[in-house]
VOVO-401592 format. One record per residue (C-alpha): residue number from 1; x, y, z negated. Coordinates in nm, 2 decimals, padded with zeros to 4 digits. Each point is the difference from the previous one (the first is absolute). Layout:
BEGIN
   pos        u        v        w
   NUM        X        Y        Z
...
//
This chain:
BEGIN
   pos        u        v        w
     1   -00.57    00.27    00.30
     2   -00.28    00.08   -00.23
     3    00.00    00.27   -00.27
     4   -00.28    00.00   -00.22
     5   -00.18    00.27   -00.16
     6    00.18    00.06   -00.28
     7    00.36    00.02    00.23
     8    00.07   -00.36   -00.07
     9    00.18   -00.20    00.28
    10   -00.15   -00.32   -00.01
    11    00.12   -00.34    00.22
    12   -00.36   -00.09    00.03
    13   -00.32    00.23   -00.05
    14   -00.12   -00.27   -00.23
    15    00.31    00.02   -00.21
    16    00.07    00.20   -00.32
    17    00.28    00.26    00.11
    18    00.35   -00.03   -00.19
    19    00.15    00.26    00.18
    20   -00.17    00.37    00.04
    21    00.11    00.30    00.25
    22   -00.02    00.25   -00.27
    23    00.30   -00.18   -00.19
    24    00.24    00.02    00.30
    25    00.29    00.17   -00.20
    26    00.20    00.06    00.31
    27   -00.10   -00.33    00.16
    28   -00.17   -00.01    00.37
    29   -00.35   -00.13    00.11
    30    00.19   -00.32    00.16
    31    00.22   -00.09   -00.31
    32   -00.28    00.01   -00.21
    33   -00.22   -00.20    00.27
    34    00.29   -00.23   -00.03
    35   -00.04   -00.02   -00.37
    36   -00.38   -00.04   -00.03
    37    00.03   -00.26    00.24
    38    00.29   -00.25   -00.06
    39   -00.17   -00.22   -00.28
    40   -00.33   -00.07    00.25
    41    00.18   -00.01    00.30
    42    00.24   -00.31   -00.17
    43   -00.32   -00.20   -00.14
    44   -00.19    00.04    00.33
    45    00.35   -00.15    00.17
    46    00.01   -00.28   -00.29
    47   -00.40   -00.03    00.08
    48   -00.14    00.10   -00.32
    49   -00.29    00.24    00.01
    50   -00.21    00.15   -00.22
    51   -00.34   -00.10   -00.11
    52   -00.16    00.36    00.12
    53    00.14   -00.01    00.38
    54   -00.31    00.00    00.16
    55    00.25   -00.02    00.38
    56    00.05    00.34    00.06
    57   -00.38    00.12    00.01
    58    00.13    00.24   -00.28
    59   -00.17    00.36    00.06
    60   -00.35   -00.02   -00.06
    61    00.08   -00.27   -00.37
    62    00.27    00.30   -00.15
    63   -00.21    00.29    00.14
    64   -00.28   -00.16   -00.22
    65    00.18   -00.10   -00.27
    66    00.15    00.31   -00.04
    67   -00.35    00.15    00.01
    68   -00.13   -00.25   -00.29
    69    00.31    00.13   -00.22
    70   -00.01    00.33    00.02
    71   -00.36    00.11    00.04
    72   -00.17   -00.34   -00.16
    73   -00.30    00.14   -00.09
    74   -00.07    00.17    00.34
    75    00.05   -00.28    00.24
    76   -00.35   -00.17   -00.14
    77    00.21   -00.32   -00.01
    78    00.07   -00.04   -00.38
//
C-alpha cells in the first residue's frame, strides 16, 4: 500500500491518488485500497501501462518529484 504525503492512497507511487484517507466517511483502509486500486489493477491485467511506470523503482522519482513541487525553488533543480 502506499499513502502519500498528503493521505492519498495511491495504486502506484508514480500515480496521481483518486482516493485519499482523510475522506474515509465510515469506509476502512482496505475498501478504500480496493477502490484506489481497481482501475490500475484491470489495465495492468488487460496489459496496458502507463507511460510514467518506470517498473517499480518508484521511491526515490516521487520523493523527488514531490520535492520539485512543493519546495521548487529550494531543490536547485529549476
Amino acid at each position: 500500500m502506499d499513502i502519500a504525503y498528503d493521505g492519498g492512497i495511491q495504486p502506484c507511487g508514480l500515480t496521481r491518488a483518486s482516493v485519499n484517507i482523510r475522506d474515509r466517511q465510515g469506509r476502512g483502509l482496505l475498501e478504500m485500497w480496493q477502490e484506489a486500486t481497481t482501475a490500475i489493477k484491470d489495465d495492468i491485467a488487460n496489459r496496458r501501462y502507463y507511460e510514467f511506470c518506470n517498473a517499480c523503482c518508484h521511491k526515490f522519482s516521487r520523493n523527488m518529484l514531490a520535492s520539485i513541487m512543493k519546495y521548487p525553488g529550494k531543490t536547485g533543480l529549476l
